[in-house]
N, C-alpha and C positions, 0 to 999 in steps of 0.2 A: 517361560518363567511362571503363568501363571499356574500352568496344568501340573509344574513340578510343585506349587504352594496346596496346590489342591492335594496332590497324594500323601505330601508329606501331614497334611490336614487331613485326612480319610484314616491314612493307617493311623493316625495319633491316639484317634476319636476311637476309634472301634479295640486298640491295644487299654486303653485307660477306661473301656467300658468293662473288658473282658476282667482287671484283676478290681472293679467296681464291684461286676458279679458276683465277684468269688467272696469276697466278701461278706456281701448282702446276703449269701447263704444259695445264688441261682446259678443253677451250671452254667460255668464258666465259658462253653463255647458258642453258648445261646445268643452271647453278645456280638458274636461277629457276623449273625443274618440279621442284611438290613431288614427293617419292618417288625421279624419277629423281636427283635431284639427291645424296641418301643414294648409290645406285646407284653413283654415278659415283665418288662416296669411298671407298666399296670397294670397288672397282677398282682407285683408284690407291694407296689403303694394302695392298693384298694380303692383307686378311681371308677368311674363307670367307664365300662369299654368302647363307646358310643367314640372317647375320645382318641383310640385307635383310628377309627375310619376316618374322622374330621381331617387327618392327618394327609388322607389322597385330594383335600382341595386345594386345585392348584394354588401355587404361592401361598396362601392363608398356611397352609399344610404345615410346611416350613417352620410357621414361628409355633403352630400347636407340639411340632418335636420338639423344637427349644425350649420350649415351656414346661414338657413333659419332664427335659433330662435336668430342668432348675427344681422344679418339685424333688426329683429322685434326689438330686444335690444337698435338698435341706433334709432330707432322711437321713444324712451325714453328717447332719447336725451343722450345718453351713447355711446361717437364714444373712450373712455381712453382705452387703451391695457386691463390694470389690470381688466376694467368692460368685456373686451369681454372674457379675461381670465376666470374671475369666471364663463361666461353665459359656458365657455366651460368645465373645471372643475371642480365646484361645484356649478351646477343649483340648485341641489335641497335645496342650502342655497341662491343662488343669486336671483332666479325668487321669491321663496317666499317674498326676500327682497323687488324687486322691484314693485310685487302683492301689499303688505299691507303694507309699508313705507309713513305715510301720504308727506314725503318729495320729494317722487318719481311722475312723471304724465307722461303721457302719451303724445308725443308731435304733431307727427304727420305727414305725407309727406313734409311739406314744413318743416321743421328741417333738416328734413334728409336730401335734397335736395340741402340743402341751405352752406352743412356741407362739409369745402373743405379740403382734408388731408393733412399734412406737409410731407414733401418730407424723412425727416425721418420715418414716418408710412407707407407709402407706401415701404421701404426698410425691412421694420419689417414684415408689410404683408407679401411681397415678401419671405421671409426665411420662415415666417410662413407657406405659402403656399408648400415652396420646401421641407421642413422638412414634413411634410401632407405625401403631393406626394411620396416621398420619401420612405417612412417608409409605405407607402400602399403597393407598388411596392417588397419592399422587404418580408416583410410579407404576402402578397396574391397572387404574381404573381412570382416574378424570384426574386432568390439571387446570388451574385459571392462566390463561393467558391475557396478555394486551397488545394489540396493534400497536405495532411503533411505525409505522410508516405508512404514507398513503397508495401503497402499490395495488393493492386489492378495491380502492375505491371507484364505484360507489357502495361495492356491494358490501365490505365493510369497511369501516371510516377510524380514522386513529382513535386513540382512547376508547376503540369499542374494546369489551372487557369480556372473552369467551369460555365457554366450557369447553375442551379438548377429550374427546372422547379415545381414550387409549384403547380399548375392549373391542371396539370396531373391528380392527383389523388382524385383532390379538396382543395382545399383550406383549412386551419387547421385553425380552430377560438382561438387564443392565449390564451392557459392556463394560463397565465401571463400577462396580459396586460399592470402593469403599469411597463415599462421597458424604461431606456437610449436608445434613439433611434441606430440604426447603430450598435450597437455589441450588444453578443450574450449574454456570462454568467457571465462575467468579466468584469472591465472596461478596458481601455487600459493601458497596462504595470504596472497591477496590481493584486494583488487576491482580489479584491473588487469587491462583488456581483454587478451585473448592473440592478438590479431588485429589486421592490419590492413584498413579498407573501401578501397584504395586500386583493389581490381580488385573489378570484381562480374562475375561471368558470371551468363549466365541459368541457370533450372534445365531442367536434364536427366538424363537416367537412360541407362544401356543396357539396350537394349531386348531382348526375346527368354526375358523370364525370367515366373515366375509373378505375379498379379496378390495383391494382400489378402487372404485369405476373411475369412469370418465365425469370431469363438471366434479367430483365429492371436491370441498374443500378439504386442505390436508394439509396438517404442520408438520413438520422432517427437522432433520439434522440438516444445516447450509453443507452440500457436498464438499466447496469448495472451503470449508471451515476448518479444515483438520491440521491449518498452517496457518497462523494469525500473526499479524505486528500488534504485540499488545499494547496498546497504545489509544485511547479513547477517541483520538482521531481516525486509527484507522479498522481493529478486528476486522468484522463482515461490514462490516459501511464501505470500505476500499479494500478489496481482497488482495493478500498476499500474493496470487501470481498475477493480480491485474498489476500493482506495482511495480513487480519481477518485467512483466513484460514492457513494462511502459518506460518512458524517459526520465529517470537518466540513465538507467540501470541494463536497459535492451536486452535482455536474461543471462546479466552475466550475475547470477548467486554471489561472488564473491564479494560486490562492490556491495551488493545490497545486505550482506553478512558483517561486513566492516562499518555498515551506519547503525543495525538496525539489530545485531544479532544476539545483547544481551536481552532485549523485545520479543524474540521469535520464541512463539511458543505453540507445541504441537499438540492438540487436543484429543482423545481419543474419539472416535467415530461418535456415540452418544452422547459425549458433551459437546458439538460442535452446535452453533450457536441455531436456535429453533426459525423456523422460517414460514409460513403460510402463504399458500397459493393455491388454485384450483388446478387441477391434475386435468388437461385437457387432452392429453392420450396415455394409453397402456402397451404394457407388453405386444411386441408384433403390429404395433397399427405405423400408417406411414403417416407422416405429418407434414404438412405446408403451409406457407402463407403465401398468399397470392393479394396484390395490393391492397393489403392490411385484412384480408379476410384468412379468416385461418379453415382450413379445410383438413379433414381426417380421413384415412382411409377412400380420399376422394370427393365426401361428400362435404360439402359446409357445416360447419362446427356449431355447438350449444352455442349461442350470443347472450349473458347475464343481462338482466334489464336493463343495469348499470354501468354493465361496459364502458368503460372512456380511452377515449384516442384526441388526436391534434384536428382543431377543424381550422380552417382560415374563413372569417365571418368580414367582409366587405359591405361598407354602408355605402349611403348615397351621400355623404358630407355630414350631418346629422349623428350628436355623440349618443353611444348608448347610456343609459342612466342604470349604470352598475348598482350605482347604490338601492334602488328599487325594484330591482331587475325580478327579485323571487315574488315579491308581492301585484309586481302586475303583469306579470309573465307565465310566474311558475317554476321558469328556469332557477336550476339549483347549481350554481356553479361550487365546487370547491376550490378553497385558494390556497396555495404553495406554501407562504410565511403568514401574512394576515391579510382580512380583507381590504383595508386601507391601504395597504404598502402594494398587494398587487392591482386596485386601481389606479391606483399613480401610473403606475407602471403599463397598464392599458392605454391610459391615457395620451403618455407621451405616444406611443405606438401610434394611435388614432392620429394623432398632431404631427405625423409623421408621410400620412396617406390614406387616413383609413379604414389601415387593413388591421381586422384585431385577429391573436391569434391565440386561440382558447382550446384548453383541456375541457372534454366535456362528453356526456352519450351520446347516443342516437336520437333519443327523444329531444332532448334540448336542443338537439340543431337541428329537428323540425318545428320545435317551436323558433325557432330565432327566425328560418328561413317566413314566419309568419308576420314578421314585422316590419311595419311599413317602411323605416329607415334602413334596413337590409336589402341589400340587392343579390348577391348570392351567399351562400353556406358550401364550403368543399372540404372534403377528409381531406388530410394534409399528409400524402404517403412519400415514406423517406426513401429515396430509390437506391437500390443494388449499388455497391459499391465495390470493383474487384482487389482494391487495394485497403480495404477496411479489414483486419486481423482483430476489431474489438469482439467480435463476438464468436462463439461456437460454432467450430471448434478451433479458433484464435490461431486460423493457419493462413498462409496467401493460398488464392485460386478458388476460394469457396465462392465469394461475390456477395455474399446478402446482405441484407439489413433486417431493421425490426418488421417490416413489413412486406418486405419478398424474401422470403425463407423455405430452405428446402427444394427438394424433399427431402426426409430423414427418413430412416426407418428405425424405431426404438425396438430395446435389444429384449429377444423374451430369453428366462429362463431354456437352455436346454437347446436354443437356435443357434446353429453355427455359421458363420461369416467369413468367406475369403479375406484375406488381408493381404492388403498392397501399401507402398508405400504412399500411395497417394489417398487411401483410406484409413491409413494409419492413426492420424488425428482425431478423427471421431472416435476412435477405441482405446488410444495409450494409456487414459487418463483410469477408464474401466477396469480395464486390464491390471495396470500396475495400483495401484489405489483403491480401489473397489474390492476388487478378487483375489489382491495382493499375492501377485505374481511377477517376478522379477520379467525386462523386459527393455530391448537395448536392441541398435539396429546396427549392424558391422559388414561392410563393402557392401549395402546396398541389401544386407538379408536381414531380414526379421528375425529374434532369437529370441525365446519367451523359454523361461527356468532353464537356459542354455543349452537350447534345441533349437534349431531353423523352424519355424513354423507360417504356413501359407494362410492358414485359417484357426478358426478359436470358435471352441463352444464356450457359449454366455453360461454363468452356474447360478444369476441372480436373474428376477424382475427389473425389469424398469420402467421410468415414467416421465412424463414431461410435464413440467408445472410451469406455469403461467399468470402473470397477474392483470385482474381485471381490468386494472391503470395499464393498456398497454404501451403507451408511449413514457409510462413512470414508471417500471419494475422492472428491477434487475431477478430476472428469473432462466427459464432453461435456454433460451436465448444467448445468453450471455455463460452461463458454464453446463449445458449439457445435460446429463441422464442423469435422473434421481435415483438411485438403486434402493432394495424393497427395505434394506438394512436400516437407511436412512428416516425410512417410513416414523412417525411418535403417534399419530393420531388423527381422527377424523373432526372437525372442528362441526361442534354442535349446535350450539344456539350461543346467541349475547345475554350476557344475565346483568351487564348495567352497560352506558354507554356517557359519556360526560364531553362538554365542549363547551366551557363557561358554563357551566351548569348542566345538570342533567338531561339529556336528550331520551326524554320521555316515551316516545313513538318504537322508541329501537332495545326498549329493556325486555326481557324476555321473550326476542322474537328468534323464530329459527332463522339457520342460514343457508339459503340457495343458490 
């Protein structure tokens, strides 16, 4: 649908330039070569030609055409908002108009010249221009982001406030384009799509810039985003196929269709809701966790300085003193809901036997392990479970948890992979969803765009994201391969960060 809005938009634009031309007095076929065609409008509006070339900078390029064929527009004696409107979105009905309308002419430099703006147009312009700006900037270059959750901490901590560097990895040409400018999937304080599906281009990037590494922080589209229960209790907080799969519903679509289906709402790939996590492998590397250490390609993995997992901390009878803990310690704990409600709640723990059981780094539970009322400090690892289907790839027979995992192997572009029914699951989702390719299994054979097929070559990257909370993030873990599509940005630095007031230490610092 889209690609057929596009041609009917191409021939439009280039038929209502051509009886434009004829018009204006410039051969008439001059109009149907792209580029020359610009050329020839500066020419005859008596611009400087400089703005010809402006025209090859990526994306920016774009609005200097638009701009070029609104100039040429008011040489027609057309300076009304609503005409420069249509020349902007819907040429390929407004140039035909102004091409073969015997009511239409062609006017000439001195109109234009002659043509003085009211001080409200020029206010109008002005928004229209910062609105442009605006929405370039955001979509091609940097966005401000905010931590909504503590899955990345310590390394970043909620309410930290980030630069999203888009230009990193190149720029993403919006699978969506016609969207309310300034927010993402939603309108504000609503569950009303802020988009419409009316054009879908494919995905592409410009090219020429740096790939993913490993360890770069990196915000993406939630994979598993592109199906939500609109509903503020659940979007990406409770994913639509965790629900699907879970009780009461056991995958049967229909029951969960009959609660939930005037709610179901399917996102296109770039509005699916923004997500941050540090990208701990790439293309082609193999990946494991081995009791709770994550190893790459073999070797043990970057460790953040902030890393946090489960430790179980055992005193000798002796309570800790939470409430002083950072000032005569050091130790920095983060708490779940507030620091008073999860003391309480240590407490009763302690009052119980004890044993406290704390979110925290490496470093902190070498500090704890130094105090006197400590008798030991242990990482608390969740063991293999072969009947656990919560996590990736949410099939029986895998066995793992968050902390013995794998191996995997993530999918590079271009690598091909036997397919069996029992490797099936780690690829359905890629396959059919990702690369969007039909894909269904009948007496036992694989049939991918209705061919039997043993193996598939991969046509995208992919990656595995991770959050530095590993016992707190729902990340690849939990649904699988990020594909390169998915990819918005490289998260840059904190440019404010706030928790009952400004946390000072953490405003313009980079992030590692």
């Amino acid at each position: 649908m889209g690609w057929i809005i596009f041609l009917i938009g191409t021939i439009g634009w280039h038929i209502g330039m051509y009886g434009m031309f004829k018009k204006a007095g410039i051969t008439p076929w001059k109009a149907l070569i792209p580029f020359y065609n610009t050329w020839c409008i500066i020419d005859k509006i008596q611009i400087r030609r400089v703005w010809f070339w402006l025209q090859f900078i990526p994306i920016a390029g774009q609005f200097i055409s638009i701009w070029l064929t609104i100039i040429f527009v008011m040489h027609f004696g057309r300076f009304n908002v609503l005409h420069h409107a249509a020349a902007v979105f819907v040429p390929f009905i407004y140039f035909p108009y102004l091409g073969f309308s015997p009511n239409e002419r062609y006017a000439g430099r001195e109109v234009f010249h002659n043509y003085k703006k009211p001080s409200s147009r020029e206010w109008v312009d002005a928004a229209v221009f910062a609105v442009v700006a605006a929405t370039l900037i955001r979509t091609f270059i940097f966005e401000a982001y905010t931590i909504p959750t503590p899955s990345m901490e310590k390394t970043l901590l909620v309410n930290d406030f980030l630069f999203v560097n888009k230009v990193s990895y190149g720029p993403r040409i919006p699978k969506t384009p016609l969207s309310f400018p300034f927010v993402h999937n939603l309108m504000p304080n609503s569950q009303i799509p802020s988009y419409l599906k009316w054009i879908q281009l494919p995905y592409s990037r410009i090219p020429g810039y740096e790939k993913v590494e490993r360890n770069d922080v990196v915000v993406f589209n939630f994979p598993l985003g592109d199906t939500v229960i609109n509903h503020p209790d659940y979007g990406s907080k409770t994913p639509y196929y965790d629900v699907l799969r879970g009780a009461p519903y056991n995958g049967n679509r229909d029951a969960l269709m009959a609660n939930w289906g005037d709610q179901i709402l399917v996102h296109p790939m770039d509005k699916a809701d923004n997500y941050i996590k540090r990208c701990v492998g790439v293309a082609g590397d193999t990946l494991q966790v081995i009791h709770g250490i994550l190893y790459v390609n073999g070797q043990k993995a970057y460790s953040p300085a902030g890393e946090q997992t489960h430790y179980i901390v055992r005193t000798n009878g002796t309570p800790i003193d939470f409430d002083n803990l950072e000032d005569n310690t050091g130790i920095q704990l983060r708490w779940n809901v507030n620091k008073e409600a999860d003391i309480e709640d240590l407490n009763k723990t302690f009052n119980e036997g004890g044993i406290y059981f704390l979110n925290m780094s490496p470093g902190d539970a070498a500090a704890f392990k130094k105090m006197s009322n400590v008798k030991a400090v242990e990482q608390y690892i969740i063991p293999a479970d072969s009947s656990d289907t919560g996590l990736f790839p949410n099939a029986p027979g895998y066995g793992w948890s968050v902390d013995e995992y794998g191996p995997i192997v993530i999918p590079a572009k271009g690598a091909t992979v036997s397919l069996t029914l029992q490797n099936l699951p780690l690829y359905e989702r890629l396959i059919r969803n990702y690369e969007e390719h039909t894909l269904e299994v009948k007496d036992k054979q694989i049939i991918i765009d209705g061919k039997p097929a043993d193996k598939y070559t991969f046509k995208y990257n992919y990656y595995w994201m991770m959050g530095d909370n590993r016992h707190n993030s729902q990340d690849s873990r939990y649904w699988g391969f990020v594909p390169e599509t998915h990819v918005v940005g490289k998260a840059s630095f904190i440019w404010f960060s706030w928790e009952n007031g400004p946390r000072w230490k953490r405003i313009f610092s980079s992030i590692k």
